[in-house]
Backbone bond lengths (Angstrom), bond angles and torsions (degrees), N, CA, C in turn:
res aa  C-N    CA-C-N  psi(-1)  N-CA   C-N-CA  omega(-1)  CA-C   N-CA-C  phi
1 X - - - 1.452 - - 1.529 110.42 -
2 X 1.480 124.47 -44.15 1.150 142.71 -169.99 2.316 98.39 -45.32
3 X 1.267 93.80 -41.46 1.758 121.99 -166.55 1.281 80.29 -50.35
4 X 1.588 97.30 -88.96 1.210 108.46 -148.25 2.054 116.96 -58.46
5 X 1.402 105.80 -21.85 1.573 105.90 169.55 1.270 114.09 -44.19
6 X 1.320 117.95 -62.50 0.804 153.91 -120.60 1.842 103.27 -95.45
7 X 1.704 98.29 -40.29 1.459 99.95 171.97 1.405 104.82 -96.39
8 X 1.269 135.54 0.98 1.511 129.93 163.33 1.489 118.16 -94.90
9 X 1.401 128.08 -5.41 1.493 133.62 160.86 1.576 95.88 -96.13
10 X 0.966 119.27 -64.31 1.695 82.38 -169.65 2.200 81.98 147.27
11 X 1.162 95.89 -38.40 1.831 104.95 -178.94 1.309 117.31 -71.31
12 X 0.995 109.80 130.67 1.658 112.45 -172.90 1.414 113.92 -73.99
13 X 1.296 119.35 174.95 1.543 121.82 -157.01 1.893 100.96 -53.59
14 X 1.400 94.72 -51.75 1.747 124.76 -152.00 1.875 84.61 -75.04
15 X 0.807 134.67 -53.13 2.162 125.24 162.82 1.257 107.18 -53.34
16 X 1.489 132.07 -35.61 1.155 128.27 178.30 1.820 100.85 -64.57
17 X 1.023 99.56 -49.18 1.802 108.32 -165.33 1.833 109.18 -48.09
18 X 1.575 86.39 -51.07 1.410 104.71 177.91 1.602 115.70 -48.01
19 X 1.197 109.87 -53.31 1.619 127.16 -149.77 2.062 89.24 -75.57
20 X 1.218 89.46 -32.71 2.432 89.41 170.33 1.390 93.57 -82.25
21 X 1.294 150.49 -26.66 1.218 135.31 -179.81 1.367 115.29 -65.71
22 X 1.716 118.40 -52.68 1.543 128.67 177.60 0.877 89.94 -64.22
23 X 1.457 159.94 -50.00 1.597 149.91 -154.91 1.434 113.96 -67.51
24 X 1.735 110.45 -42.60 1.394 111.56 172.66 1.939 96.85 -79.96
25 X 0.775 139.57 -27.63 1.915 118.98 156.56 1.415 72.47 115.76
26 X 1.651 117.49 57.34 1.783 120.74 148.95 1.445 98.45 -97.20
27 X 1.596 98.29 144.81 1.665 108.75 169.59 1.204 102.47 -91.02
28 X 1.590 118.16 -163.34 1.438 130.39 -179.69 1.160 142.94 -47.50
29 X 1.767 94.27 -45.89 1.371 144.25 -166.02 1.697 94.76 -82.05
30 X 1.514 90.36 -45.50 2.093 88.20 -165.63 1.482 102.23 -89.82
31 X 1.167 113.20 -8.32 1.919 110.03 168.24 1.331 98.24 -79.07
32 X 1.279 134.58 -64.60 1.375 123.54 178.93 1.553 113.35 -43.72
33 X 1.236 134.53 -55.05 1.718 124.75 175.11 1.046 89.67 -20.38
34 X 1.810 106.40 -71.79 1.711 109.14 -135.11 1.098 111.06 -58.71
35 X 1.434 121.73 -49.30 1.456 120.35 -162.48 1.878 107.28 -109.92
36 X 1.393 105.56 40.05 1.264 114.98 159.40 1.834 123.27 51.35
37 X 1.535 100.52 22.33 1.598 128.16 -174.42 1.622 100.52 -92.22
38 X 1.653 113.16 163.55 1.179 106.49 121.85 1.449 166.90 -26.56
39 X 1.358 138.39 100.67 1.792 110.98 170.84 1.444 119.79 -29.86
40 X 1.034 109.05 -45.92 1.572 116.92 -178.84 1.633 115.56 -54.12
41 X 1.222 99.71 -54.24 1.607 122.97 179.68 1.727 99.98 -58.46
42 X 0.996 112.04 -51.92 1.513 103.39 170.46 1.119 145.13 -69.31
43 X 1.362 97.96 -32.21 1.858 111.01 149.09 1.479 121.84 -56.13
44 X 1.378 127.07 -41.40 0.909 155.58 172.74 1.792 108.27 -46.20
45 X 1.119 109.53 -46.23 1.765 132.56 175.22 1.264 88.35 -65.87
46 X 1.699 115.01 -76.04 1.593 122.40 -152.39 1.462 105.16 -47.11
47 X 1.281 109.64 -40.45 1.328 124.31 174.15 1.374 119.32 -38.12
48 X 1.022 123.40 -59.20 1.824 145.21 -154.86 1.621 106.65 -97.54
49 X 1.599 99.39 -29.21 1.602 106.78 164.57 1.316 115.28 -72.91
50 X 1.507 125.27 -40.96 1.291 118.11 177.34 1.158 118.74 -68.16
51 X 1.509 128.43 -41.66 1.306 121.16 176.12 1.324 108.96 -71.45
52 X 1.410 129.75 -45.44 2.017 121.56 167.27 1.287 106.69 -36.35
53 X 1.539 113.79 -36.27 1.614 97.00 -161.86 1.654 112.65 -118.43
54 X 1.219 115.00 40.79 1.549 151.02 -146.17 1.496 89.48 -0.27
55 X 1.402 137.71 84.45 1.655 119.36 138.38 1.278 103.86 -126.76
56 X 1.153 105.44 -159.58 1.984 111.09 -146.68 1.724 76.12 -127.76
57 X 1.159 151.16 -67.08 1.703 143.03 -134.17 2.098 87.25 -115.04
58 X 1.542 94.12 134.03 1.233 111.96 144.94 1.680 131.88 -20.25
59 X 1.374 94.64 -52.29 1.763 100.69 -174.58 1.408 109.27 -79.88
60 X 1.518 119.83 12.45 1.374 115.36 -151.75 1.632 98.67 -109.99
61 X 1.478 93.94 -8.58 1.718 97.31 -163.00 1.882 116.33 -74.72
62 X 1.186 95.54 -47.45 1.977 96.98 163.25 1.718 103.28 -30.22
63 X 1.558 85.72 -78.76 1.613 83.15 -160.97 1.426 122.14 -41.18
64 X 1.091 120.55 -33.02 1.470 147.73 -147.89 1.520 96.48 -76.10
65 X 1.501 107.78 -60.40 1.543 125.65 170.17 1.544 125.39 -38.61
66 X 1.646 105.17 -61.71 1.172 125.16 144.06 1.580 143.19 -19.35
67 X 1.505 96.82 -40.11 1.532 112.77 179.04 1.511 83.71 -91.51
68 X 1.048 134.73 -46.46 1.602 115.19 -157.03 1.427 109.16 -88.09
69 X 1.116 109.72 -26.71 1.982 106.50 -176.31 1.470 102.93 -94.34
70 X 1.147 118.13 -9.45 1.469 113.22 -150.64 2.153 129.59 50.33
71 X 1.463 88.82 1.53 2.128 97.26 162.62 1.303 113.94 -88.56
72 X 1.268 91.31 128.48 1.502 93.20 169.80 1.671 101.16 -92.87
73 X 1.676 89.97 130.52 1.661 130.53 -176.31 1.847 101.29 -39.70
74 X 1.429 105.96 -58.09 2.057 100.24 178.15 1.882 109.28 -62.15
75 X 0.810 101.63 -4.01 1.957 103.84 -174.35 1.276 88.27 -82.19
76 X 1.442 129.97 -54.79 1.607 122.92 -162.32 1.469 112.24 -60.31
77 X 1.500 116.31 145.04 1.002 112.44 -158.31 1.676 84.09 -138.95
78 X 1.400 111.77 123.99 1.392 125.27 162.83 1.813 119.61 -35.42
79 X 0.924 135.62 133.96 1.719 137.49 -156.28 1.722 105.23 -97.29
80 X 0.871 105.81 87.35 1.733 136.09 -158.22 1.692 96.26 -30.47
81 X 1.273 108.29 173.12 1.740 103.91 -170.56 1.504 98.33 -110.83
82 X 1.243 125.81 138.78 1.377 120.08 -176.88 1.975 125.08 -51.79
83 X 1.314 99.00 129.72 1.400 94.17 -178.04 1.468 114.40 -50.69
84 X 2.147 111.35 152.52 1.293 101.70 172.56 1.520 96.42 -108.35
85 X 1.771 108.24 124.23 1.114 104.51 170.37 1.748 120.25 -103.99
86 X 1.042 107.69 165.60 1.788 108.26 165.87 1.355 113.23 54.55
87 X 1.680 111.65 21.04 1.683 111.60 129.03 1.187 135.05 -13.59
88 X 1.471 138.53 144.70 0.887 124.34 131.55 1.584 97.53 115.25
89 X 1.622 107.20 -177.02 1.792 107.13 169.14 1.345 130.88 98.76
């Protein structure tokens, strides 16, 4: 789902990723853990999301998303990592 948002707004997968991270109430610091970035690098997103999605505050970006895709931001679900099979032996 993340794909296809993502190529019908105009935001790339990794702004898409972000914009479910601020929605679950991750800061800068905890978007970078997750997705193995910079703080900087994630500000850097928040950045480019707010102006894509014209508001002025951080917390504004879910909603913002929301109005334009019509998804709500907690539905998106990160695009799972391929299973490791036939480990082991």
């Amino acid at each position: 789902m993340t794909t296809r948002v993502a190529t019908e707004t105009g935001l790339t997968v990794r702004q898409v990723q972000i914009v479910e991270l601020i929605a679950h109430g991750c800061s800068n610091v905890e978007v970078a853990a997750k997705l193995g970035i910079s703080p900087r690098t994630a500000k850097a997103h928040c950045d480019a999301l707010r102006q894509k999605l014209g508001v002025s505050r951080r917390r504004h970006i879910p909603a913002a998303f929301r109005a334009l895709t019509g998804v709500d931001p907690l539905a998106l679900a990160h695009e799972p990592a391929p299973a490791m099979s036939g480990v082991g032996g």
